[in-house]
C-alpha positions in Angstrom: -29.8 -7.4 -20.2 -26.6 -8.5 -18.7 -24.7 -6.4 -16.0 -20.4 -6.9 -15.9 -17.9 -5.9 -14.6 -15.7 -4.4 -17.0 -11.6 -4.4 -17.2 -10.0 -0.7 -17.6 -8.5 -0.1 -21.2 -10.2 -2.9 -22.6 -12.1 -1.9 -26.0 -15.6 -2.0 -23.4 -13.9 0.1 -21.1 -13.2 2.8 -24.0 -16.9 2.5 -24.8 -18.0 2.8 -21.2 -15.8 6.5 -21.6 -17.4 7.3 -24.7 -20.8 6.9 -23.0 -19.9 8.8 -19.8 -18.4 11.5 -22.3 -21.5 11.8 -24.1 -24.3 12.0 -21.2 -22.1 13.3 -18.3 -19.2 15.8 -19.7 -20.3 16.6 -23.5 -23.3 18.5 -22.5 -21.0 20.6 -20.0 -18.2 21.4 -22.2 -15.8 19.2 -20.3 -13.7 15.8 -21.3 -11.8 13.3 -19.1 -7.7 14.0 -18.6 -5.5 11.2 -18.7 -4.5 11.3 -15.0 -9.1 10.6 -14.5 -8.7 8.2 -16.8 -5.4 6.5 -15.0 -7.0 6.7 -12.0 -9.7 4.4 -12.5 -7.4 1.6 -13.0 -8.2 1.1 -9.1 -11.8 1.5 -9.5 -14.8 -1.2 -9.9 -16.3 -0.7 -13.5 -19.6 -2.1 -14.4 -21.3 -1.7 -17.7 -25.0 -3.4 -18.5 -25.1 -4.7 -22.2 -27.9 -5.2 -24.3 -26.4 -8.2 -26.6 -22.8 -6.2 -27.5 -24.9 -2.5 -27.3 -23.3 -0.6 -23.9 -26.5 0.6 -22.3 -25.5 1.7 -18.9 -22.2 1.8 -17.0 -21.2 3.3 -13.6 -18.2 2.9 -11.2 -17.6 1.7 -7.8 -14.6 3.7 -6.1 -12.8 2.7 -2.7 -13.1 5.1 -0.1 -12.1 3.3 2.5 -12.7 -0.6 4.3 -16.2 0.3 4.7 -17.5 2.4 1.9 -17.3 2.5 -1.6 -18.6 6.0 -3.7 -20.3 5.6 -6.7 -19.8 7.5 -9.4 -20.2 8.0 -13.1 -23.5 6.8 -13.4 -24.6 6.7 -17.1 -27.6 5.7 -18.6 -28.0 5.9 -22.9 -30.3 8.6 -23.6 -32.5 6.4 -25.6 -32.5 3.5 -22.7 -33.4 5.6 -19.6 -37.0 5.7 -17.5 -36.7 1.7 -18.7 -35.5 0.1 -15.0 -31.7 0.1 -16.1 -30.1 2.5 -14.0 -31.8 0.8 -11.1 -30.5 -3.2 -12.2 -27.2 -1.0 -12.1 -27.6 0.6 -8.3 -29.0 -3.4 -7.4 -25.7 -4.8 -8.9 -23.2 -2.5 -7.5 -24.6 -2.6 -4.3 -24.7 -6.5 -4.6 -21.0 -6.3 -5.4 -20.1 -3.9 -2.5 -21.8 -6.0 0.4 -20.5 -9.1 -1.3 -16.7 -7.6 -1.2 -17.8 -6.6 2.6 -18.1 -2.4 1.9 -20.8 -1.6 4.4 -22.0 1.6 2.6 -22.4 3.4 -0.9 -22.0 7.0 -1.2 -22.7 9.3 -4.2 -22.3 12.8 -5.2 -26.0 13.0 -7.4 -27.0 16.2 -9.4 -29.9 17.9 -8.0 -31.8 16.8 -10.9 -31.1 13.0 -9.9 -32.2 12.9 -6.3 -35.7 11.5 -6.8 -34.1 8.2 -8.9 -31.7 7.8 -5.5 -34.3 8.3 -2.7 -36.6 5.8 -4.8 -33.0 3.5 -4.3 -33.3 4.3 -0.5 -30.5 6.9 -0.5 -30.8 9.7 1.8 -28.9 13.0 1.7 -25.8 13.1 4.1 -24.1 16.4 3.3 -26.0 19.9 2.1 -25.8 21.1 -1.1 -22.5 22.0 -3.0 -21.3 22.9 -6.8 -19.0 20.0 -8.5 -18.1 20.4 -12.1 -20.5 23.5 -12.5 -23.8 21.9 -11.6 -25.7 21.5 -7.9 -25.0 18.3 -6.4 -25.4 16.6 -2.9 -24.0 13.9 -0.9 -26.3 10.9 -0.5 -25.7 7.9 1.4 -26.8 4.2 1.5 -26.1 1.7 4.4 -25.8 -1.8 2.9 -27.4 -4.2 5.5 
């Protein structure tokens, strides 16, 4: 498996939104407007590859000098409980501390806090609804 970083509106990139569509905003009823999309030109996106297959992908968002917020993490159906999503957090957090961010942030669904605290995350803010499901703030300090 190899882990990249991937350019925005490359032909990976549009892949890396057609998985994201299909795990994170399909099952909800949503899509991604144009202004999301746009916004990510900014962003840090990293997709993990299985020969040409996208398996994975998740991005890295500047919050400010010190702290980056992950987001969109995306895992093939067929490809998760296999170790990938956590290559993924390893990577991103690799890149962060390498580009000096001193800490990761992430807004996980309820139903993803065990896969965080096993990555040593630790909730930071209380419970809250974003885009219709329970979610909470977690919090890594990269050291």
């Amino acid at each position: 498996m190899a882990i990249k970083v991937i350019e925005h509106g490359t032909s990976a990139y549009h892949e890396m939104v057609a998985l994201r569509m299909e795990i994170l905003r399909k099952p909800l009823g949503l899509t991604f407007s144009t202004d999301e999309l746009d916004k990510e030109k900014k962003d840090l996106l990293i997709g993990a590859y299985e020969e040409d297959t996208l398996l994975a992908c998740c991005i890295l968002t500047p919050l400010s000098r010190n702290s980056y917020k992950l987001r969109q993490m995306a895992v093939h159906q067929k490809m998760q409980r296999l170790g990938i999503g956590a290559a993924m957090m390893h990577f991103a957090e690799n890149v962060a501390r390498d580009a000096g961010f001193n800490s990761i942030i992430i807004n996980a669904r309820k139903t993803a806090i065990g896969f965080y605290e096993k990555m040593g995350y630790a909730i930071h803010r209380n419970e809250f609804i974003e885009v219709g499901l329970p979610h909470v703030e977690m919090q890594k300090k990269l050291i």
